[in-house]
C-alpha positions as CSV (number, residue, x, y, z in Angstrom):
1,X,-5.3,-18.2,9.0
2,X,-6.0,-14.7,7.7
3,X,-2.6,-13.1,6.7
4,X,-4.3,-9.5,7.7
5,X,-7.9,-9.2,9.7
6,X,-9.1,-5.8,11.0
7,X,-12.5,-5.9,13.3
8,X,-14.7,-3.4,14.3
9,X,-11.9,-0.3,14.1
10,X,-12.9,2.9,15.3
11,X,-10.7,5.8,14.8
12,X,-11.2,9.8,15.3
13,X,-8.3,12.1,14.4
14,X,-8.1,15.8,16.3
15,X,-11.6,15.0,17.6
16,X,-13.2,14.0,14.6
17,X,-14.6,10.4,13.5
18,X,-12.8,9.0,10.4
19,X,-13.3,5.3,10.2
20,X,-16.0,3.1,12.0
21,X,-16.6,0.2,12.3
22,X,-14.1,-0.8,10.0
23,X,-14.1,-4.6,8.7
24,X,-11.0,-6.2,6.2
25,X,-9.5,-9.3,5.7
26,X,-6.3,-10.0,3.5
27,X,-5.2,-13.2,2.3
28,X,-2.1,-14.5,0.9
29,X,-2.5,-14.3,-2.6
30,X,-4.6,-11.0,-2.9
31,X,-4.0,-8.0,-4.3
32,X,-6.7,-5.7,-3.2
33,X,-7.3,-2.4,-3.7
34,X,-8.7,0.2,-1.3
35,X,-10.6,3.0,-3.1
36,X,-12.5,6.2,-2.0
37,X,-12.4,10.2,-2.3
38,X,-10.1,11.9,-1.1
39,X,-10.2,12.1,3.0
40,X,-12.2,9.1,3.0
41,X,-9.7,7.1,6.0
42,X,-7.9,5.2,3.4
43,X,-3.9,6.5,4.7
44,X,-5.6,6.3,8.4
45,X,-6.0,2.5,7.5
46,X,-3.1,1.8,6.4
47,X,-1.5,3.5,9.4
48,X,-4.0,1.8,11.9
49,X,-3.2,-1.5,10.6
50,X,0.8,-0.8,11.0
51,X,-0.3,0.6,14.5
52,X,0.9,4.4,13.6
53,X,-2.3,5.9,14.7
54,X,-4.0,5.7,17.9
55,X,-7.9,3.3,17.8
56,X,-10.6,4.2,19.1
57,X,-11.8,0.8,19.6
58,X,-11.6,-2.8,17.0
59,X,-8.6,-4.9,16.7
60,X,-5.9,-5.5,13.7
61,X,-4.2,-8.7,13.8
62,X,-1.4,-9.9,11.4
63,X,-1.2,-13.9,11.0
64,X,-3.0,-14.1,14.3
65,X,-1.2,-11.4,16.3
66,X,-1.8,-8.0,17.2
67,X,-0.1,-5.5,15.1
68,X,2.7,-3.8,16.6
69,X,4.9,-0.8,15.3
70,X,7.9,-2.0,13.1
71,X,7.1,-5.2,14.4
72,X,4.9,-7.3,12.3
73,X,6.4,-7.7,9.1
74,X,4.4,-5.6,7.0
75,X,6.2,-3.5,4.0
76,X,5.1,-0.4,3.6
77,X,5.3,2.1,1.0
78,X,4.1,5.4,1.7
79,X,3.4,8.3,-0.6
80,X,6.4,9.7,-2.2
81,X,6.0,13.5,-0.3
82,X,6.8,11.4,3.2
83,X,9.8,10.8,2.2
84,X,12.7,13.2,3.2
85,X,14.8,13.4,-0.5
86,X,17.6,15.6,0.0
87,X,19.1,13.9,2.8
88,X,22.6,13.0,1.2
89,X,22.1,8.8,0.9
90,X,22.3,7.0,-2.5
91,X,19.6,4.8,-4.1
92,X,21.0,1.6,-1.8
93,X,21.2,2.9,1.4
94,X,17.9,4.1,0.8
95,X,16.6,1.1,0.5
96,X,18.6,-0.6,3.3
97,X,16.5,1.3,5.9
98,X,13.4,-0.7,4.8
99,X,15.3,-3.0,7.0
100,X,16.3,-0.7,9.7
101,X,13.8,-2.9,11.8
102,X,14.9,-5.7,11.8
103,X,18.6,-4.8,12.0
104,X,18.3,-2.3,15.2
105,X,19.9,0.9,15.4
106,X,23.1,-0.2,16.6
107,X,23.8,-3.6,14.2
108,X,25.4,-2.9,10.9
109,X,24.1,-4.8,7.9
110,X,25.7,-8.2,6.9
111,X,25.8,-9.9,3.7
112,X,21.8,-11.0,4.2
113,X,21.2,-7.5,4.5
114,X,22.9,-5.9,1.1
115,X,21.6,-9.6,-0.3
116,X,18.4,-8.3,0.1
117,X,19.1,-5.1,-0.5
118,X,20.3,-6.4,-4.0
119,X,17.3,-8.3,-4.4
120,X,14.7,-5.3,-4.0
121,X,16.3,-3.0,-6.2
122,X,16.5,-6.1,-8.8
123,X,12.8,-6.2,-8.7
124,X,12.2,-2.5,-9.6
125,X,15.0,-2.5,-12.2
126,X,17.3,0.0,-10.1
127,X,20.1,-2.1,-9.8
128,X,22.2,0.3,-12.5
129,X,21.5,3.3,-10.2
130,X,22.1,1.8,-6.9
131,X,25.0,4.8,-6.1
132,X,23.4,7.2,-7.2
133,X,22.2,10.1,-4.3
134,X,18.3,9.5,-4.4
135,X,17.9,13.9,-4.0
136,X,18.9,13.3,-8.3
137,X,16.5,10.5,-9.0
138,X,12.9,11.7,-11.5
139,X,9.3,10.9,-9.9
140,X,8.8,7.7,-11.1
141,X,12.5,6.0,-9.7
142,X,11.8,7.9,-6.1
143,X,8.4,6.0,-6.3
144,X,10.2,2.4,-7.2
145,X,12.8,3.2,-4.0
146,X,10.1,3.1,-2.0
147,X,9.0,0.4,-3.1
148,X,12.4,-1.5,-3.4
149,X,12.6,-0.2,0.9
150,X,9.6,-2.7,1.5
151,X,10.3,-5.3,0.0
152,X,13.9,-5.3,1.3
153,X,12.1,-6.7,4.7
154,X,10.8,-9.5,2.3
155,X,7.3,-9.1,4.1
156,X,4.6,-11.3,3.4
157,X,2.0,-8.3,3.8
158,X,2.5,-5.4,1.3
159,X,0.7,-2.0,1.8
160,X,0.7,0.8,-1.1
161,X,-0.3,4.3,-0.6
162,X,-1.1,5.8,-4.1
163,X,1.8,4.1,-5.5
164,X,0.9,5.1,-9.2
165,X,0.2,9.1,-8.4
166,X,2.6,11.4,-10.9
167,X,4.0,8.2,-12.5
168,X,4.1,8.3,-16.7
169,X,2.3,4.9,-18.4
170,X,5.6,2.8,-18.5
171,X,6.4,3.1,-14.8
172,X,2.6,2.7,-13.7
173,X,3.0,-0.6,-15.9
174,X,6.3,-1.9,-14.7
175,X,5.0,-1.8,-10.8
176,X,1.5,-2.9,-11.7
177,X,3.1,-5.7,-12.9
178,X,6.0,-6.3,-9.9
179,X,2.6,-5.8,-7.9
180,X,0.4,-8.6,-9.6
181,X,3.6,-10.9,-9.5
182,X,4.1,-10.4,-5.7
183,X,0.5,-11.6,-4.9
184,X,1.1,-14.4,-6.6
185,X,3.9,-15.1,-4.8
186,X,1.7,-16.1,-1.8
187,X,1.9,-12.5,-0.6
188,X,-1.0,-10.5,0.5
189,X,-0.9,-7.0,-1.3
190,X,-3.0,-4.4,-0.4
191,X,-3.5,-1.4,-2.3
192,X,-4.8,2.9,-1.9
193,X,-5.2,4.1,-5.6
194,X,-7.1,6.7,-7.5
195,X,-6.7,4.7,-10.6
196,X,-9.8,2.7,-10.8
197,X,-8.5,1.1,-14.2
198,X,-5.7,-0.2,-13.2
199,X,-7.5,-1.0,-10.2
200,X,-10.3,-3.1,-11.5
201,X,-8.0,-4.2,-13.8
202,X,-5.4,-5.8,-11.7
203,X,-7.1,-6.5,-8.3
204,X,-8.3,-9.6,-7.0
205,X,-11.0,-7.4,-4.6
206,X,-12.0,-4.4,-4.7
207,X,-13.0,-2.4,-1.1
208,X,-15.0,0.8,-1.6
209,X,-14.3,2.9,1.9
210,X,-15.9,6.0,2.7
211,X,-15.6,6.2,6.9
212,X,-17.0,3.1,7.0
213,X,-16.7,0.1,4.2
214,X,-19.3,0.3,1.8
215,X,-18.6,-2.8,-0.4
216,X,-16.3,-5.7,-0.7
217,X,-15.7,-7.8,-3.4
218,X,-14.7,-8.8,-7.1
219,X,-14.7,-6.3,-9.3
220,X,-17.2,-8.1,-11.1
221,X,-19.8,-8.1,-8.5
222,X,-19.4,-4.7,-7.6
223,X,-21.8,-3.4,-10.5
224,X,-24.0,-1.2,-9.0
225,X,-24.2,2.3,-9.7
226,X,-25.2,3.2,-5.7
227,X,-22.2,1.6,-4.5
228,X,-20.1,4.2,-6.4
229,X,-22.3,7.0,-5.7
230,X,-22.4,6.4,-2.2
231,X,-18.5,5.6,-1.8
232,X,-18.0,8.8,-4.1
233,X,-20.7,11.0,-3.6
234,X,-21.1,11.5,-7.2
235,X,-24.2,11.4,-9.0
236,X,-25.9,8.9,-11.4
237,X,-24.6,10.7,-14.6
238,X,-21.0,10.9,-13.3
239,X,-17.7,10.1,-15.7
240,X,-16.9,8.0,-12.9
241,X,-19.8,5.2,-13.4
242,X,-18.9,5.1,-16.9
243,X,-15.4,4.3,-16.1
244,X,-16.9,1.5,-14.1
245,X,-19.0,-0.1,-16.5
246,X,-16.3,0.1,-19.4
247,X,-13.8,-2.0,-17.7
């Protein structure tokens, strides 16, 4: 069974197509990353597949099931601007309402809770700041809370949203890292970036998405220069297809 299968999706924002006839698969074990220009429907896929953002028509079904809002045990990290940082919480709490789902809005946390709590902030190497109000934390730990909130639902399906944007070389390292290690976990990881190194580098697949998909597949096999001119809508002599080719 697919951990993550999207069919035929449709979807039109303020009257306006964005995605059609959109067609993905995930499996455990994947990290695959979802590249394209900017406006090119890669948020609205993310946020269609978590069942944020109203379809026009297709299906997305997690481990065989529709998706539902806060309901299907995907983690989720967003970009860093969605997040509301001067609200007076530290690093931990933070983090605790990745699991705000599960837990309701009326059940406190129990030990399995801060447990996993603990574990999250463990994996991004914020266990030293766990007090500490998140409105004083730099780019790059802001960017690992978010990512410590996901994976305090211990999902089996991960979805990033730019997670390296603003981030210095040591950061982008540490996560690309946490992120290779979680797909081999038997998790199914899938990725926005507009780092193509680290991209081609790192991921299992590549999906080029423009509206519509416009190639799927290894990084090795996706060679050819129209693919990245269509996807881009650069031309032949573009930096960008020598960045390809190099890596």
């Amino acid at each position: 069974m697919r951990a993550l299968e999207v069919e035929g999706l449709d979807v039109d924002l303020g009257g306006r197509p964005v995605l059609r006839d959109v067609r993905l698969h995930l499996d455990r074990g994947e990290l695959v990353g979802l590249l394209g220009p900017n406006g090119a429907g890669k948020t609205t896929l993310l946020r269609a597949i978590l069942a944020l953002t109203r379809t026009r028509a297709g299906t997305v079904t997690v481990e065989g099931n529709p998706s539902r809002p806060g309901r299907s045990g995907i983690g989720y990290v967003p970009q860093r601007h969605e997040f509301t940082w001067d609200f007076p919480i530290s690093v931990e709490q933070a983090v605790l309402t990745g699991r705000t789902g599960r837990l309701g809005l009326l059940r406190r946390p129990g030990v399995s809770d801060w447990r996993a709590v603990g574990d999250a902030l463990d994996r991004v190497q914020l266990t030293g700041l766990r007090r500490r109000p998140v409105g004083e934390l730099s780019g790059g730990q802001r960017q690992r809370v978010l990512v410590a909130r996901a994976l305090a639902l211990a999902p089996r399906i991960l979805l990033l949203d730019e997670p390296f944007t603003g981030l210095d070389m040591p950061t982008q390292e540490m996560l690309g890292d946490l992120f290779v290690s979680l797909a081999r976990e038997d998790r199914a990881v899938l990725m926005t970036t507009h780092d193509l190194v680290a991209a081609v580098d790192s991921c299992t697949r590549l999906v080029l998405l423009n509206g519509r998909i416009v190639a799927d597949g290894r990084p090795a096999d996706l060679q050819d220069a129209e693919l990245w001119t269509t996807t881009f809508g650069v031309s032949a002599t573009s930096p960008l297809l020598k960045l390809v080719r190099a890596t």
